[in-house]
C-alpha positions as protocol buffer text, in pm:
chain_id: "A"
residue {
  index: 1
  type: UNK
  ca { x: -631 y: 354 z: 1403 }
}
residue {
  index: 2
  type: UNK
  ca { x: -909 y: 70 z: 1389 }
}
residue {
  index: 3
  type: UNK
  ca { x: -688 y: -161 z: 1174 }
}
residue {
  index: 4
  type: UNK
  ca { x: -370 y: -65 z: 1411 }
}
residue {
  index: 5
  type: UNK
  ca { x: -587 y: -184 z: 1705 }
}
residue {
  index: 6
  type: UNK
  ca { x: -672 y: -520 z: 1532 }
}
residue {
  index: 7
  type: UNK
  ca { x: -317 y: -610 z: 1394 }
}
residue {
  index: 8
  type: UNK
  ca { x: -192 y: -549 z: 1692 }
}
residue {
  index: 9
  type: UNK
  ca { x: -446 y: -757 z: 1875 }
}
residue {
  index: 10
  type: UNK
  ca { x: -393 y: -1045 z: 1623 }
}
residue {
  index: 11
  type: UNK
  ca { x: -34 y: -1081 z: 1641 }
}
residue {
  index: 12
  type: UNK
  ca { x: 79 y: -946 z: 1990 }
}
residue {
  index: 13
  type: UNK
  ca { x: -47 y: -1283 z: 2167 }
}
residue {
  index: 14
  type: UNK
  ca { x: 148 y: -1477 z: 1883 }
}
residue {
  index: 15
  type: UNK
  ca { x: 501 y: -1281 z: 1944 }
}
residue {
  index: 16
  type: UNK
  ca { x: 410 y: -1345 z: 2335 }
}
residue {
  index: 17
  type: UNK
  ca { x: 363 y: -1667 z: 2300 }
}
residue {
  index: 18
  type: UNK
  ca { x: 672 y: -1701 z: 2168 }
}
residue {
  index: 19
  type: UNK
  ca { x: 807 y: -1603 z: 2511 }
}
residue {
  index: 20
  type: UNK
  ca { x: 617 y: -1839 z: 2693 }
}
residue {
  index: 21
  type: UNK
  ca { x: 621 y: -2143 z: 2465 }
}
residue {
  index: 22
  type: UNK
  ca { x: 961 y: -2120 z: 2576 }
}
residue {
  index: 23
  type: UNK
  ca { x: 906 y: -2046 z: 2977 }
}
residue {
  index: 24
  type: UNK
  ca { x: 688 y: -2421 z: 2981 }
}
residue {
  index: 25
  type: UNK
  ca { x: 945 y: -2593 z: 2783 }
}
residue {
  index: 26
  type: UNK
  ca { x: 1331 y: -2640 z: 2844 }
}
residue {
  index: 27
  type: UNK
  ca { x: 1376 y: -2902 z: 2495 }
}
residue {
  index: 28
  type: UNK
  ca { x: 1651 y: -2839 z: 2311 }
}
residue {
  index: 29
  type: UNK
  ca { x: 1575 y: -2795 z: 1902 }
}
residue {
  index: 30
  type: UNK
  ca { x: 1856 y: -2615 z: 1682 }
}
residue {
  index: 31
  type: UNK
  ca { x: 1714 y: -2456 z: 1396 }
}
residue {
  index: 32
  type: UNK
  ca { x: 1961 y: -2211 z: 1175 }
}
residue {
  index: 33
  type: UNK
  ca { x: 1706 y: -1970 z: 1078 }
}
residue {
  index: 34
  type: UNK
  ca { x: 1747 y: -1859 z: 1455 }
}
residue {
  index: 35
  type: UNK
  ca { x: 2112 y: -1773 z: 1461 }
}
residue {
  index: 36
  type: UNK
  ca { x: 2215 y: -1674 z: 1128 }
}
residue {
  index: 37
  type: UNK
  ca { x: 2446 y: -1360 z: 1127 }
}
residue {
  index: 38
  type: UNK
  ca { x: 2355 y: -1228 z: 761 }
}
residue {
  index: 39
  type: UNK
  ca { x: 2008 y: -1320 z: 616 }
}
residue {
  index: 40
  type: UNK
  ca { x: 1846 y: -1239 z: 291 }
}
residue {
  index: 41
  type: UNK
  ca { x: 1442 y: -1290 z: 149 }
}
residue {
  index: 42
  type: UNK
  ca { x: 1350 y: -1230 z: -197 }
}
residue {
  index: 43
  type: UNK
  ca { x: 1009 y: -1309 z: -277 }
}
residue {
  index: 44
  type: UNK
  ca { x: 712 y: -1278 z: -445 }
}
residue {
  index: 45
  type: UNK
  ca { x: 352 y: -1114 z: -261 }
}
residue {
  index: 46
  type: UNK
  ca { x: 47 y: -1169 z: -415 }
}
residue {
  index: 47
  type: UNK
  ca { x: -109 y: -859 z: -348 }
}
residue {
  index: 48
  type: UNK
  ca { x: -469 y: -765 z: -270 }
}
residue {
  index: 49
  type: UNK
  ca { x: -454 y: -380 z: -374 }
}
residue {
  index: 50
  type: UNK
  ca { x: -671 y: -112 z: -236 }
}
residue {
  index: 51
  type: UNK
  ca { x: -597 y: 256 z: -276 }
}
residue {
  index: 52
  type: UNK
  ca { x: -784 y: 571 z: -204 }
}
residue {
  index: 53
  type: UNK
  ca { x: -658 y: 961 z: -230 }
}
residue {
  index: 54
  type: UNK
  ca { x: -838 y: 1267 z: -164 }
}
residue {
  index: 55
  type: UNK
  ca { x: -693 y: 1621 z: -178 }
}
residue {
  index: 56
  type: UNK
  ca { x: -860 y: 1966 z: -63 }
}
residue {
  index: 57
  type: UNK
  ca { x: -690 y: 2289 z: -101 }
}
residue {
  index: 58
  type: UNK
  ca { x: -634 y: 2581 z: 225 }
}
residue {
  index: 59
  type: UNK
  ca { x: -946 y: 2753 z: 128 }
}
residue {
  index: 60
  type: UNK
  ca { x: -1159 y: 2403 z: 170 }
}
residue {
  index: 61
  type: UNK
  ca { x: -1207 y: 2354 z: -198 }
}
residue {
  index: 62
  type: UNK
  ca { x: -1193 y: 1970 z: -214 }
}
residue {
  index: 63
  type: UNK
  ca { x: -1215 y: 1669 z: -412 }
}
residue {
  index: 64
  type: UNK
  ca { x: -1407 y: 1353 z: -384 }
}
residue {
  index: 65
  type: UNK
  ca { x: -1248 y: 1051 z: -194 }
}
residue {
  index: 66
  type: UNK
  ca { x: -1124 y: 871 z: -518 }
}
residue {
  index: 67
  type: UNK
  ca { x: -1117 y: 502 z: -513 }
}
residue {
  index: 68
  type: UNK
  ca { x: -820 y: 407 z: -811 }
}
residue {
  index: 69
  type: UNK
  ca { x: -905 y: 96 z: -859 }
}
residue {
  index: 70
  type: UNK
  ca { x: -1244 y: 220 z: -1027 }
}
residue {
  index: 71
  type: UNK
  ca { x: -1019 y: 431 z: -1235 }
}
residue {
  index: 72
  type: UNK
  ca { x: -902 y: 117 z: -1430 }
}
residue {
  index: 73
  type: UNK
  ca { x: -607 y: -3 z: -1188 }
}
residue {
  index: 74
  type: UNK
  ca { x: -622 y: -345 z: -1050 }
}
residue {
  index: 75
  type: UNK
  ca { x: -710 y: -505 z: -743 }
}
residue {
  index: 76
  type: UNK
  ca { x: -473 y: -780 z: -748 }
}
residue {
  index: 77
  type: UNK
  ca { x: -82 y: -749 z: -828 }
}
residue {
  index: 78
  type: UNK
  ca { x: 227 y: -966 z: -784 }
}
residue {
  index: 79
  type: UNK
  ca { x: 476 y: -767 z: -614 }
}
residue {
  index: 80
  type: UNK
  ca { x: 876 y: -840 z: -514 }
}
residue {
  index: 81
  type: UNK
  ca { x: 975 y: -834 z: -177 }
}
residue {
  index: 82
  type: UNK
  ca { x: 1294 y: -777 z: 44 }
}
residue {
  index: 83
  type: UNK
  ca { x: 1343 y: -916 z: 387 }
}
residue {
  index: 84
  type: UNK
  ca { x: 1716 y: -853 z: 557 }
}
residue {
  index: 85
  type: UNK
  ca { x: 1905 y: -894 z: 845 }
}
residue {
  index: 86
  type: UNK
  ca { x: 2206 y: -819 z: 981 }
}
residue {
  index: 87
  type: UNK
  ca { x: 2298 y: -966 z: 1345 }
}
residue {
  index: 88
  type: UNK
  ca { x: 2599 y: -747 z: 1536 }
}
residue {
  index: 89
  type: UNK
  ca { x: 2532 y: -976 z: 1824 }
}
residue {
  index: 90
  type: UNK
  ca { x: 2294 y: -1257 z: 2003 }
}
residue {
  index: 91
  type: UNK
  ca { x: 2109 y: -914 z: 2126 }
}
residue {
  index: 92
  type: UNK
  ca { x: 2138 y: -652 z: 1851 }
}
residue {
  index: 93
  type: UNK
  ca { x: 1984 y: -683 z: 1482 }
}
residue {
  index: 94
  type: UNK
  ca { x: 1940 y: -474 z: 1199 }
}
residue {
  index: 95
  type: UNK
  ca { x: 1639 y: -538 z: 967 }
}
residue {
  index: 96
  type: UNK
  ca { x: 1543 y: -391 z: 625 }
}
residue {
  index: 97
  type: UNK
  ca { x: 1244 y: -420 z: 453 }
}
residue {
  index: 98
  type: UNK
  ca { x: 1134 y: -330 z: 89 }
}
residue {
  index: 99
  type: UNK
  ca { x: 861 y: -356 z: -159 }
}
residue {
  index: 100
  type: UNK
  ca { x: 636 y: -184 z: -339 }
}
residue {
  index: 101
  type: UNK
  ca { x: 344 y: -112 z: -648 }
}
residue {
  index: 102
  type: UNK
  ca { x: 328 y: 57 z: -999 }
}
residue {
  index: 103
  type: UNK
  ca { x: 43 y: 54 z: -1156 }
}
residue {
  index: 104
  type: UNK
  ca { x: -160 y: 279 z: -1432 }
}
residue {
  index: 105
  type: UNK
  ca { x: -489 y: 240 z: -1577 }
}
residue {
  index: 106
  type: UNK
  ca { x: -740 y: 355 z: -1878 }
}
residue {
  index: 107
  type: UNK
  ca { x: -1130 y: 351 z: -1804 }
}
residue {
  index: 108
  type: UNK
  ca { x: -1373 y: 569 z: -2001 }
}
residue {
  index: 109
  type: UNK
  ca { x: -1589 y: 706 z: -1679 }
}
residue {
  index: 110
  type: UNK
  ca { x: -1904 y: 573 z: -1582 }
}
residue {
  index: 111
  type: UNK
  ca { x: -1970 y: 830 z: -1298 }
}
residue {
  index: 112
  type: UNK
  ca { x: -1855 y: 1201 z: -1231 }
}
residue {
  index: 113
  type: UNK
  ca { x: -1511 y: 1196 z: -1113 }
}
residue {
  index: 114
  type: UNK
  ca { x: -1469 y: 1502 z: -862 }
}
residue {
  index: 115
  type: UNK
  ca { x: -1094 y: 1653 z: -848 }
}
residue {
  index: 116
  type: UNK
  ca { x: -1174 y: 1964 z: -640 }
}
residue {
  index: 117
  type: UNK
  ca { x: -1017 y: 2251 z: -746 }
}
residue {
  index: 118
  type: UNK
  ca { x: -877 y: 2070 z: -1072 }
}
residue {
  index: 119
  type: UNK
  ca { x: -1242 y: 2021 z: -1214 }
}
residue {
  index: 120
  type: UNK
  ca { x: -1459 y: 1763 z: -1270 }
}
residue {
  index: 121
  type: UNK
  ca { x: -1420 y: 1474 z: -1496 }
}
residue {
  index: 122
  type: UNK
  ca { x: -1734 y: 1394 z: -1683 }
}
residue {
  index: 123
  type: UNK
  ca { x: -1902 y: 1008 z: -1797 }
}
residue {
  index: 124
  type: UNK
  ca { x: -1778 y: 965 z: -2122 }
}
residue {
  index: 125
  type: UNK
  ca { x: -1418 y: 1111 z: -2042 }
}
residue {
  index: 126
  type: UNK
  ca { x: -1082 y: 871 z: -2118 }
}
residue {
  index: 127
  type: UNK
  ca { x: -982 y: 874 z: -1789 }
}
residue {
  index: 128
  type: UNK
  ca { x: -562 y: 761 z: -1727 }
}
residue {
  index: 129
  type: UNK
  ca { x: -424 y: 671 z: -1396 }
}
residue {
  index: 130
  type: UNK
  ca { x: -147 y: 608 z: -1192 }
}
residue {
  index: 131
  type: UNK
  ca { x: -30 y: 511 z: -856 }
}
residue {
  index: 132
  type: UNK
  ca { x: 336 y: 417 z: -737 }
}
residue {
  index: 133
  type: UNK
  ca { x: 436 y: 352 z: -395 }
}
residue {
  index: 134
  type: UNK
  ca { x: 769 y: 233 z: -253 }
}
residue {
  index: 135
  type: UNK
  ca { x: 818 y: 114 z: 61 }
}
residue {
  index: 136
  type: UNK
  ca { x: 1102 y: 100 z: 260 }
}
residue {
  index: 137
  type: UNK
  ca { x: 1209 y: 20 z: 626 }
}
residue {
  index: 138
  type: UNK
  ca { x: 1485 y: 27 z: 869 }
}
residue {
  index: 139
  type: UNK
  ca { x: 1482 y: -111 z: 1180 }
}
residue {
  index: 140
  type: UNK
  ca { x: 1743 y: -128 z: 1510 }
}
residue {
  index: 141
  type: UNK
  ca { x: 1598 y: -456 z: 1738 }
}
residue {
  index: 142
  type: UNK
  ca { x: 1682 y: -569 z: 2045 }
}
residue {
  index: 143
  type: UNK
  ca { x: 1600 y: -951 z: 2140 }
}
residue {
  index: 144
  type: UNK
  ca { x: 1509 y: -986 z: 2535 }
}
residue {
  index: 145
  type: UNK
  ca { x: 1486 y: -1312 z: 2477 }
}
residue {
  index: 146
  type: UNK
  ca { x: 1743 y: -1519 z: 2210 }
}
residue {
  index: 147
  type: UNK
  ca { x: 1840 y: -1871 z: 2197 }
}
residue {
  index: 148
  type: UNK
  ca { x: 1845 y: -2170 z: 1937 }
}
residue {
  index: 149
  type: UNK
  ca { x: 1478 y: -2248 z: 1998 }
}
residue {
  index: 150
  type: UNK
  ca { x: 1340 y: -1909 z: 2013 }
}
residue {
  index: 151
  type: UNK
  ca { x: 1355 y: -1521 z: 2013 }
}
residue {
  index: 152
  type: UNK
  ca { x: 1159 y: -1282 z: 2074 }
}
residue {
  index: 153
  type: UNK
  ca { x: 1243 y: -871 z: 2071 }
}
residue {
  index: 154
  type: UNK
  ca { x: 1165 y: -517 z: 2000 }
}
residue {
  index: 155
  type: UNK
  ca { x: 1278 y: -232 z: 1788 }
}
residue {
  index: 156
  type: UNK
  ca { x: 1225 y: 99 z: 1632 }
}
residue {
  index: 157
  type: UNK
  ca { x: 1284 y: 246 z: 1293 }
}
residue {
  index: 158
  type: UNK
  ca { x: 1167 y: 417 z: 996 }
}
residue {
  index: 159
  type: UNK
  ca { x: 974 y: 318 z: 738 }
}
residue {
  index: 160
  type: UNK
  ca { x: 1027 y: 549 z: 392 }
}
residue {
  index: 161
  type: UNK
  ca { x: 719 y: 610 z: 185 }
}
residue {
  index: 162
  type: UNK
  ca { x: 769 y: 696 z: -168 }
}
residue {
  index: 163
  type: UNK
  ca { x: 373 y: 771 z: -292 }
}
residue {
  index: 164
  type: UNK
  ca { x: 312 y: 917 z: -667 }
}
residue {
  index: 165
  type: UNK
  ca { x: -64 y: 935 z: -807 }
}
residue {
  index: 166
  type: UNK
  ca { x: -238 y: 1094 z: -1095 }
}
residue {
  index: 167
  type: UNK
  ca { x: -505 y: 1128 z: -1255 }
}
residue {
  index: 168
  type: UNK
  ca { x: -625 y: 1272 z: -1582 }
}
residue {
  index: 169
  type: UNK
  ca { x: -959 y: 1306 z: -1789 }
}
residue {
  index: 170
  type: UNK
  ca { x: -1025 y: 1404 z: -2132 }
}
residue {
  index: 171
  type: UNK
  ca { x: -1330 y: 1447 z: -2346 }
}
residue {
  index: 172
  type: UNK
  ca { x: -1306 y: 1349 z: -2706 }
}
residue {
  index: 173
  type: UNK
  ca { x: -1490 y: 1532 z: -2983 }
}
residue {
  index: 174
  type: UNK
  ca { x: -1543 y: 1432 z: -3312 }
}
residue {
  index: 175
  type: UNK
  ca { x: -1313 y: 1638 z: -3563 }
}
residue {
  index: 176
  type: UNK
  ca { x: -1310 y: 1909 z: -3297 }
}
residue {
  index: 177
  type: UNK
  ca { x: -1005 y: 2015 z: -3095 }
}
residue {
  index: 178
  type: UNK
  ca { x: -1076 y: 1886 z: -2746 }
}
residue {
  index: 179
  type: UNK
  ca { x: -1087 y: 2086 z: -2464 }
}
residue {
  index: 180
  type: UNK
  ca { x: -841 y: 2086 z: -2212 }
}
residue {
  index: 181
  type: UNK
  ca { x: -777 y: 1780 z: -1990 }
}
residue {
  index: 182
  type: UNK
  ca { x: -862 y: 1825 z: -1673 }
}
residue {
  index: 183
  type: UNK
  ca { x: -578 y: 1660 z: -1412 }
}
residue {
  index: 184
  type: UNK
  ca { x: -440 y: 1642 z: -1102 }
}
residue {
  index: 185
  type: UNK
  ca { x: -138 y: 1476 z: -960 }
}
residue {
  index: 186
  type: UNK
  ca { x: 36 y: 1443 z: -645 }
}
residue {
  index: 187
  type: UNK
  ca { x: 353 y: 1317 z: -464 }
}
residue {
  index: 188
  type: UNK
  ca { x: 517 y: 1279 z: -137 }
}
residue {
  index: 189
  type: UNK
  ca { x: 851 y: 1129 z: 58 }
}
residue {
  index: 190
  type: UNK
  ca { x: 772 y: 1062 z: 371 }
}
residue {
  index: 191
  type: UNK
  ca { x: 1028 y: 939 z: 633 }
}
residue {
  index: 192
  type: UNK
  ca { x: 773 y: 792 z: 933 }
}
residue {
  index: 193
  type: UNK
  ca { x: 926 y: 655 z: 1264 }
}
residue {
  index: 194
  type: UNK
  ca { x: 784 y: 313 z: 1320 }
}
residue {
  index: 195
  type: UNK
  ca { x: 806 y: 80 z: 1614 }
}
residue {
  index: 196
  type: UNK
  ca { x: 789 y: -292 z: 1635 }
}
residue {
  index: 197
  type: UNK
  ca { x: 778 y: -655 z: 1773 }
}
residue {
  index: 198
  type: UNK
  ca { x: 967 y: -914 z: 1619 }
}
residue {
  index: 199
  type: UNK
  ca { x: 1014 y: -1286 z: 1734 }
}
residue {
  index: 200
  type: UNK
  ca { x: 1061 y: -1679 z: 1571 }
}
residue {
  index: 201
  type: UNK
  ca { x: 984 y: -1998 z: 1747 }
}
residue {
  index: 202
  type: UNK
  ca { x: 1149 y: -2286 z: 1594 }
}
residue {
  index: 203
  type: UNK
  ca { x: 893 y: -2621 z: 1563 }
}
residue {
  index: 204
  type: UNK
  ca { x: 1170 y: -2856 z: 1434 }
}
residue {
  index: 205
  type: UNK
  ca { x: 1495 y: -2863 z: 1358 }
}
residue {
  index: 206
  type: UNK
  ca { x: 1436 y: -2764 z: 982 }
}
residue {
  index: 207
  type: UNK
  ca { x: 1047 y: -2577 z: 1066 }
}
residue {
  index: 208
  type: UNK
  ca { x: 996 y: -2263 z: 1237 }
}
residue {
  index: 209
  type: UNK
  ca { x: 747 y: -1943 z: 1292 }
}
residue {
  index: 210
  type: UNK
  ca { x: 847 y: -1650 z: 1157 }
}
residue {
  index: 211
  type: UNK
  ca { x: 661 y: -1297 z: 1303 }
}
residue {
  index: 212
  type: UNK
  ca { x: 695 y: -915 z: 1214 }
}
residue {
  index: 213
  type: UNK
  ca { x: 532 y: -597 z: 1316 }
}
residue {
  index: 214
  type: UNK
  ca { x: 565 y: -264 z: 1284 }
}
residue {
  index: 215
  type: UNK
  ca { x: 369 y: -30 z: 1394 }
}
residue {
  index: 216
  type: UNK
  ca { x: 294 y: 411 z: 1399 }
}
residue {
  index: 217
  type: UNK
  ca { x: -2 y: 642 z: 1477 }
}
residue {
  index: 218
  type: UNK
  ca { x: 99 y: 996 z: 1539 }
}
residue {
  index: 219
  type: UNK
  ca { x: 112 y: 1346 z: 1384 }
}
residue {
  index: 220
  type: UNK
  ca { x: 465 y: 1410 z: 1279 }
}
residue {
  index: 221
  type: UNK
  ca { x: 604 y: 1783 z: 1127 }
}
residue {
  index: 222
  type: UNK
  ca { x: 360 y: 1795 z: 849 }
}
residue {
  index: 223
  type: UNK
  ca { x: 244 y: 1408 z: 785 }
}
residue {
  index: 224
  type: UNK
  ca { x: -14 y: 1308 z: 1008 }
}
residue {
  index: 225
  type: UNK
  ca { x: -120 y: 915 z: 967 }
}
residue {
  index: 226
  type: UNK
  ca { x: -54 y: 590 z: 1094 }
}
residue {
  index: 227
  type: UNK
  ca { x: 81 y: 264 z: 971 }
}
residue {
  index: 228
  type: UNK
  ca { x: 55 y: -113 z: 1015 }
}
residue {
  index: 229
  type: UNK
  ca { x: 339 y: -349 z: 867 }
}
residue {
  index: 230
  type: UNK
  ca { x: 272 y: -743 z: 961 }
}
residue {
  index: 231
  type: UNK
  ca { x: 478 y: -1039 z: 826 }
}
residue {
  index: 232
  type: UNK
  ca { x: 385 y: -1419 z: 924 }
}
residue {
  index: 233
  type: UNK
  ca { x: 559 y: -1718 z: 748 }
}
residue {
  index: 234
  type: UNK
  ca { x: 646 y: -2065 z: 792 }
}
residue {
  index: 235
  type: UNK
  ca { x: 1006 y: -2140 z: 688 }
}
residue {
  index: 236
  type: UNK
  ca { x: 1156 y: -2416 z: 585 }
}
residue {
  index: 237
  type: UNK
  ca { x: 1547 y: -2450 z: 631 }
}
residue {
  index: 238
  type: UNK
  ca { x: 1675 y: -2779 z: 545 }
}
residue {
  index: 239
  type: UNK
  ca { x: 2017 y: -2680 z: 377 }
}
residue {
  index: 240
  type: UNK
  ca { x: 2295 y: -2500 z: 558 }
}
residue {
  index: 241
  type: UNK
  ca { x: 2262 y: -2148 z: 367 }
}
residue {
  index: 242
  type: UNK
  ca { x: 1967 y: -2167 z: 174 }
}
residue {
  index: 243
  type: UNK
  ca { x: 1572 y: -2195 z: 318 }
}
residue {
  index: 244
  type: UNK
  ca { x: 1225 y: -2144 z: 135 }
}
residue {
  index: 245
  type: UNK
  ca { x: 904 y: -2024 z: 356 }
}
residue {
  index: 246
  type: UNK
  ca { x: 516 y: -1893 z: 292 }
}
residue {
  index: 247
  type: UNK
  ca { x: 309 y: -1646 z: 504 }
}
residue {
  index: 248
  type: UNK
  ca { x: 127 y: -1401 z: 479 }
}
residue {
  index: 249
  type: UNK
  ca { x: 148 y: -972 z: 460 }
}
residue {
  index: 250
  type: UNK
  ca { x: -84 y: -758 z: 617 }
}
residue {
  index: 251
  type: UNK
  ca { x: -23 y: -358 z: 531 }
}
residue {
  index: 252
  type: UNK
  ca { x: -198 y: -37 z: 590 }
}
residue {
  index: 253
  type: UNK
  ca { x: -91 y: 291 z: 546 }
}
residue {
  index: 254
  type: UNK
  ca { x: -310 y: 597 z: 630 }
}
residue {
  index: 255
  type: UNK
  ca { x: -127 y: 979 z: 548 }
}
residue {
  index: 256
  type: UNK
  ca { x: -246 y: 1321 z: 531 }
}
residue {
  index: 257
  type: UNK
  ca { x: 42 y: 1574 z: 391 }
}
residue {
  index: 258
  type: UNK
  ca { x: -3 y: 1911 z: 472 }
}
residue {
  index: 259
  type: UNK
  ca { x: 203 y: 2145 z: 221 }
}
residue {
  index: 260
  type: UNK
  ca { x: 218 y: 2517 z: 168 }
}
residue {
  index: 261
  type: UNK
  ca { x: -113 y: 2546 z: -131 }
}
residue {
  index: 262
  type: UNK
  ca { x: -285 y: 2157 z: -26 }
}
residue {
  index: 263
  type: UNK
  ca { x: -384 y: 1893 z: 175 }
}
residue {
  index: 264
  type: UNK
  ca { x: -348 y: 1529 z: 34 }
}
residue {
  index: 265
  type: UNK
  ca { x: -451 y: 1212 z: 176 }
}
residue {
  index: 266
  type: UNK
  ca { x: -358 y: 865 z: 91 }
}
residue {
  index: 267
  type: UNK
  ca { x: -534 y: 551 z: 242 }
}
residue {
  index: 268
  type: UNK
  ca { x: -334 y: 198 z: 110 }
}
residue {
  index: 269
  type: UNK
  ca { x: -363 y: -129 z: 185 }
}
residue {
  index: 270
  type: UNK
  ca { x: -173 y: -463 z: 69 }
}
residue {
  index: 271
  type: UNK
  ca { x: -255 y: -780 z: 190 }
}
residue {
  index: 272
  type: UNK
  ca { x: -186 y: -1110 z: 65 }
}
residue {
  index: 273
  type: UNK
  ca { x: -2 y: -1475 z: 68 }
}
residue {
  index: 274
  type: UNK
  ca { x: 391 y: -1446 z: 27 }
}
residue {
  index: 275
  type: UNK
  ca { x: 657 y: -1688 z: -105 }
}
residue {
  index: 276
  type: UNK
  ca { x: 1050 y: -1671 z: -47 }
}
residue {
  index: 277
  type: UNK
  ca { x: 1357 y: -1795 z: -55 }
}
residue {
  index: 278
  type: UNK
  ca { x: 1609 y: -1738 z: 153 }
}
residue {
  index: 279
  type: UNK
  ca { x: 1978 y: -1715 z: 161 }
}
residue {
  index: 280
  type: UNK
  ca { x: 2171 y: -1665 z: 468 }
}
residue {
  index: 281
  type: UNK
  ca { x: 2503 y: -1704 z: 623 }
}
């Protein structure tokens, strides 16, 4: 909730501002990036990656709060990106959103690694890790405010969380049979409602400010969380269909999943500088 407050305090006034940058000025600047019917990002995010998980079963027996990057996977990671959108009208948009991390590990263990009910891994243990999560989001927007200079809007949707993680220790003996591994894994789809700002401000005719957020904080059937999707970028659009830009993405993504036998909990966050080019029509 702490981080939800702050994005949203760092990039409300900005998607505002928007609205009244355009109240004290009546120039005229065309810029395409603002009316184009069909657009589409690909991109590259160079990703700061920090991921925790935690899991506890009914009866309270529970594991450590696991930090994965000590497990052997890596802080930073170069990630693809998707941006679309699809304009029915001057009002109505549709905009998709999609990216994502897979990454596994090997560390032998330099401190007791606590997997509640699944045992404890020991120092000395090979310890293999994974974590995958796939993002994707939908969102219906409405601009209250659209012209060639700027736009500014609001929407909700649903953001699809695709979140696999194990883990798995084993102690090696010496021309002994070793005993069994001790492990513990974990998935979850999760289909979270999300709502969000949206707006662009064009500087030049071939310059403009692109902003994003989405936002969520509620308990929902059994996923309880909340979630904090920001996009910033300056884009460049100096040819008719094609455009380049570079920004910056902010996420966080806090879950607890309450099934029938276990409780799992998965704190993520990406943040880092993005690059893109654009195609749009």
């Amino acid at each position: 909730m702490r981080n939800l407050l702050i994005a949203l305090t760092a990039v409300c006034p900005l998607l505002l501002g928007i609205g009244q940058a355009h109240a004290e000025s009546s120039e005229f600047v065309f810029n395409r990036s603002l009316n184009d019917d069909y657009s589409f990002i690909l991109g590259g995010y160079f990703a700061n990656v920090d991921s925790r998980y935690h899991t506890q079963t009914k009866t309270g027996t529970a594991s450590a709060f696991i930090d994965l990057e000590r497990l052997g996977l890596g802080n930073n990671e170069t990630q693809g990106f998707f941006y679309g959108t699809v304009r029915f009208n001057d009002k109505w948009r549709l905009d998709l959103h999609a990216y994502g991390t897979d990454r596994d590990g090997t560390r032998t263990a330099t401190f007791n690694i606590d997997l509640g009910q699944a045992g404890t891994i020991p120092i000395g243990a090979r310890v293999e890790s994974y974590f995958k999560a796939n993002i994707y989001a939908a969102r219906i927007g409405y601009s209250f405010v659209h012209t060639d200079r700027i736009e500014f809007g609001a929407g909700a949707g649903l953001h699809l969380a695709k979140l696999d993680v194990g883990i798995k220790g084993q102690v090696g003996v010496g021309g002994v049979a070793p005993p069994p591994a001790i492990q513990d894994s974990a998935d979850v789809l999760a289909p979270l409602p999300t709502f969000g700002l949206f707006g662009a401000y064009a500087l030049t005719r071939t310059l403009s400010l692109q902003a994003q957020l989405s936002f969520f904080a509620l308990e929902y059937e059994e996923y309880d969380g909340s979630i904090v999707d920001t996009f910033l970028a300056l884009e460049y659009r100096p040819w008719e269909h094609f455009g380049i830009g570079a920004g910056y993405n902010f996420f966080d993504f806090d879950l607890e999943v309450t099934e029938d036998r276990r409780i799992d909990t998965y704190d993520v966050d990406f943040d880092g500088p993005v690059v893109y080019a654009k195609i749009a029509f």
